[in-house]
N, C-alpha and C positions, 0 to 999 in steps of 0.2 A: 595651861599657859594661855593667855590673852595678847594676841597680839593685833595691833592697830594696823590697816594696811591702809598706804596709801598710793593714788594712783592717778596721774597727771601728762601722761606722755603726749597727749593730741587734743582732742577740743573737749574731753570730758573730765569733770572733776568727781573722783571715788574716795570713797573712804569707807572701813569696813573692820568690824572689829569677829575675829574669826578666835576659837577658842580649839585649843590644838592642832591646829590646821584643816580640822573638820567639818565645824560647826562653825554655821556661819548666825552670829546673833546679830548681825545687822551689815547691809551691805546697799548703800547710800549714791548716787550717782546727778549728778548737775549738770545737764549739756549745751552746750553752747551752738547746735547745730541748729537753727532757727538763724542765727546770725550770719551763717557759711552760704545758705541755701543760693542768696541774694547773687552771689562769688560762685557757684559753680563748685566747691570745692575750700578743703579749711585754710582759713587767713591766720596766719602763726601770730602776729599782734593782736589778735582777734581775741586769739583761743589763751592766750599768754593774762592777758588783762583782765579776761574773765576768771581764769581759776584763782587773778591775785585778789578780787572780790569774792569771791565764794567759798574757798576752801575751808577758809574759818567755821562757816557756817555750815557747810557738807559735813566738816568733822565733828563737831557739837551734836549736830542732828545722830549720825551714827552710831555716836555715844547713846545720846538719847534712847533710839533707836534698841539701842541693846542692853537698856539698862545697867549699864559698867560706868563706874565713875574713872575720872582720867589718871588718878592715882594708881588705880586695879590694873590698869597697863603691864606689860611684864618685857612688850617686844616694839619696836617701830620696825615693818618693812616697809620702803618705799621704793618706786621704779625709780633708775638710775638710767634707764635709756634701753633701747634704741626710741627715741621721739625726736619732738621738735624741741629745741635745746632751749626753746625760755620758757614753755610749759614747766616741761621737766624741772627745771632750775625752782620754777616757784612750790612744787612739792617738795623736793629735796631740801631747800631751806628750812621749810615750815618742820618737816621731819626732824632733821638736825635739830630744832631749838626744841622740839619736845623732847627728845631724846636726851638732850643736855639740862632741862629744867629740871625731869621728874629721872633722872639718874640711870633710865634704865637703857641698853642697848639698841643699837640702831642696824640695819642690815638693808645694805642696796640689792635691788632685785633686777633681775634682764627681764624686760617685759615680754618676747619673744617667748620667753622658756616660760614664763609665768601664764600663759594663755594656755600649756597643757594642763596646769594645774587646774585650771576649769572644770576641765572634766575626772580631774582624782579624787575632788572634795569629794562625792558624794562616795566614793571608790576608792575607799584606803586598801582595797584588798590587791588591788591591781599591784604587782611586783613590777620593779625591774629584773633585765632590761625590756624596754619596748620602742616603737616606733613611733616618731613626734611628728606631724603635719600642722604646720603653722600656716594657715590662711588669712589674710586681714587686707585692709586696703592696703598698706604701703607693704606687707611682708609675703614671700612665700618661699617656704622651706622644709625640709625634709631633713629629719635628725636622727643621730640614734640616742636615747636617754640610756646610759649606762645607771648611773644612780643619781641623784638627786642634784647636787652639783659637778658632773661631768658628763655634756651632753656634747658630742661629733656630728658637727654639721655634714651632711652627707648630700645635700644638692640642696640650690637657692634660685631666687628670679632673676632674672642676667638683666631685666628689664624692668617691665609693666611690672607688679604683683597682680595675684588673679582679682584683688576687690579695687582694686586701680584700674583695671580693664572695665569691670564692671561699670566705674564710675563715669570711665568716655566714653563708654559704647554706650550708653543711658544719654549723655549729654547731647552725642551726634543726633542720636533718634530724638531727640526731646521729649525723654519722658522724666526728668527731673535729678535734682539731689536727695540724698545717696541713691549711687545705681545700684548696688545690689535687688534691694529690695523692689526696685522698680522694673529692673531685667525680669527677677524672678516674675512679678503681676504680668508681663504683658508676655511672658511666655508663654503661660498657662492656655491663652488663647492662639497658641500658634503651633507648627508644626515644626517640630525639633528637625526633620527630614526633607523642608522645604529646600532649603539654602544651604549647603554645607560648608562648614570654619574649621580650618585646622592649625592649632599652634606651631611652632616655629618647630621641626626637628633639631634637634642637638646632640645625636648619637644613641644609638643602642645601648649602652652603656650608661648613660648621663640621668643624674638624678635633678639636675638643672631645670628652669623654667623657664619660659619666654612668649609672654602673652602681647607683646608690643607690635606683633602681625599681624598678627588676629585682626588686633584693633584695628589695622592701617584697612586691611581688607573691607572688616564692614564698612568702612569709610568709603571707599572707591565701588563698594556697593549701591551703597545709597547715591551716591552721586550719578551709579550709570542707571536709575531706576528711578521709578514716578511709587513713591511711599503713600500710602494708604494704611489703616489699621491693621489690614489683614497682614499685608506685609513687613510692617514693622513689627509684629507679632511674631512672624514665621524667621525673622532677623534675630529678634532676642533669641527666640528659641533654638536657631541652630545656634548662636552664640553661646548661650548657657550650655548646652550640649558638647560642645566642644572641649570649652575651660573645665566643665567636670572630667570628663572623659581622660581629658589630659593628668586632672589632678588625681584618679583614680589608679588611672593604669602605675605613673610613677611610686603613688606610695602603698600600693599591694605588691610591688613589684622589690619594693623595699624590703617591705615583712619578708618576702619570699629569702630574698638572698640579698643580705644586707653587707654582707662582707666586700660585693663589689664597691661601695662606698668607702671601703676601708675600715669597715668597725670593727671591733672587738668581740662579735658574737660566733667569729670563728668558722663563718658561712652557714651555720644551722639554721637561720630563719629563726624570727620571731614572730608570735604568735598573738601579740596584740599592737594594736595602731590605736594612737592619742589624738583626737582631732582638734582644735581650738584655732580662736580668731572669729573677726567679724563674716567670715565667707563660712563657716562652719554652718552657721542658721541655714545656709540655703538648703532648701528641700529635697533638692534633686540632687545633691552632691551627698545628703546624710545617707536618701534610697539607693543609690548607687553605690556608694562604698559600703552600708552594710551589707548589701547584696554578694558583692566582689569578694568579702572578706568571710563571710560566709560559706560561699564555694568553698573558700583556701582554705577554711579551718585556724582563719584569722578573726579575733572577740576585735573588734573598732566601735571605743570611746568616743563618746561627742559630749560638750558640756550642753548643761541643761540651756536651754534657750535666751534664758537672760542675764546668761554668766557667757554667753558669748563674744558677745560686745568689750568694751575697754572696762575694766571694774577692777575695785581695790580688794574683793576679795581673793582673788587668785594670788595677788601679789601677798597677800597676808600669808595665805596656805604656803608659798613657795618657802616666804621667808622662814616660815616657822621650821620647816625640812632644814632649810640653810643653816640655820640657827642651832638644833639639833644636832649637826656635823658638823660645829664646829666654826661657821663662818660669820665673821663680825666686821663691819664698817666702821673703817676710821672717819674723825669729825672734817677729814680733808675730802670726803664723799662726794662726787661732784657731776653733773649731768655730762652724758658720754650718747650725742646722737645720733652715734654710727655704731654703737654696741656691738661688739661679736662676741663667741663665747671667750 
């Protein structure tokens, strides 16, 4: 089966033609972040106006791309949210009319859950159930994937998300937009053990996150301190040290004994962890959790590098699962930017 994904929720335009949820024959992406940079962060008329230029021609190329004519189609998945709701809006349309032109099915996807698919493309051997980490600028959560469409949310960000912390702790220090990627550069040169950050407590218990201290901390750091390289180095670095630390302990802790969350695995522990989202790429959060998982006799999945980020392939792979079991979108399909499951 051939199914077209497409993928619209933020300032990137994807499109992606995935063939049984596996194989990925083309997987197409057009961003608009050159435009955000100027902003400190994405401008939703920004990112809304650019996908309603582009998409047409992201989805052509991916065609292209994968040598499949637009007839050979057999599926439309597109995200239906969590995003910015005029993005979104403008996939969802474009989706809707091919779906009604060339006759064939259409299926909305939760972008959230689509980010683990990331890392199953290549890993169809991976079973449910297991344990889902959702890292991205606006997201962080902790899930239990039961099967394919019924996922238990098991702990979320009360606040910040951790690639939203990322993005103002970069900005305070001025070392640019997106902060992930620039936290990560100016750690490297610094000492993780200089300066130490600790995220907000929320209970023994709590699968919850809350990065929104953190932030305020290095804030009132820097303000009581004379910044130099070295020290805005030794800043990132207990900063990244922190947010990982936090994001590891919660979701090994999960695998471990997930029934405190309330799931259905009956407190046995599971034995593998899903990683996805734009915070997944970071280096020190992939060596740290395989590390963690390791010990426990927990396998943790990461997507490959450039399926980390926002892309229509995942949403393709998910839909076609969905689709599989059963799940169809009606033509009243409609962007939902506060998505839960």
């Amino acid at each position: 089966m051939l199914v077209l994904g497409i993928e619209t929720s933020c300032d990137e335009t994807g499109a992606s033609v995935v063939k049984d949820g596996r194989e990925i024959l083309s997987n197409m992406v057009a961003s608009s972040l050159e435009f955000h940079k100027r902003y400190g962060g994405v401008v939703p008329e920004i990112a809304t106006r650019y996908h309603v230029e582009v998409i047409d021609y992201v989805v052509k190329d991916s065609l292209k791309r994968s040598r499949v004519k637009l007839e050979d189609i057999d599926l439309i998945a597109v995200t239906r949210g969590p995003g910015l709701v005029g993005s979104l809006l403008v996939g969802i349309s474009f989706a809707k009319a091919l779906s009604y032109s060339l006759g064939v099915p259409l299926v909305g996807v939760n972008h959230l859950w689509a980010h683990l698919y990331s890392g199953l493309i290549s890993r169809p051997d991976i079973k449910f159930p297991f344990i889902g980490l959702v890292v991205s600028g606006g997201h962080t959560s902790l899930v239990f994937c039961e099967n394919a469409g019924k996922f238990k949310l098991l702990g979320q960000t009360k606040d910040d998300a951790a690639g939203e912390a990322f993005d103002k702790v970069a900005k305070v220090l001025g070392l640019g937009y997106p902060g992930g990627p620039a936290i990560e550069k100016a750690a490297r040169q610094g000492d993780p053990y200089a300066i130490k950050f600790a995220p907000a407590y929320l209970g023994e218990n709590s699968y919850d996150f809350s990065f929104s201290g953190i932030k305020t901390a290095v804030l009132y750091y820097i303000k009581a301190h004379r910044l130099n390289r070295k020290v805005v180095a030794d800043i990132a670095a207990g900063f990244q040290k922190a947010v990982v630390d936090c994001l590891v302990a919660k979701a090994i802790d999960a695998c471990r004994a997930p029934a405190k969350g309330g799931s259905a695995s009956g407190g046995k522990g599971v034995k593998t962890l899903v990683v996805g989202g734009g915070v997944s790429a970071n280096i020190l959060l992939r060596k740290e959790l395989t590390r963690e998982g390791r010990a426990c006799g927990i396998e943790v999945i990461f997507p490959s590098f450039e399926l980390s980020l926002d892309n229509a392939a995942m949403v393709a792979a998910m839909g076609y699962r969905l689709f599989k079991g059963g799940v169809r979108s009606r033509s009243g399909l409609s962007a939902e930017s506060n998505l839960r499951i």
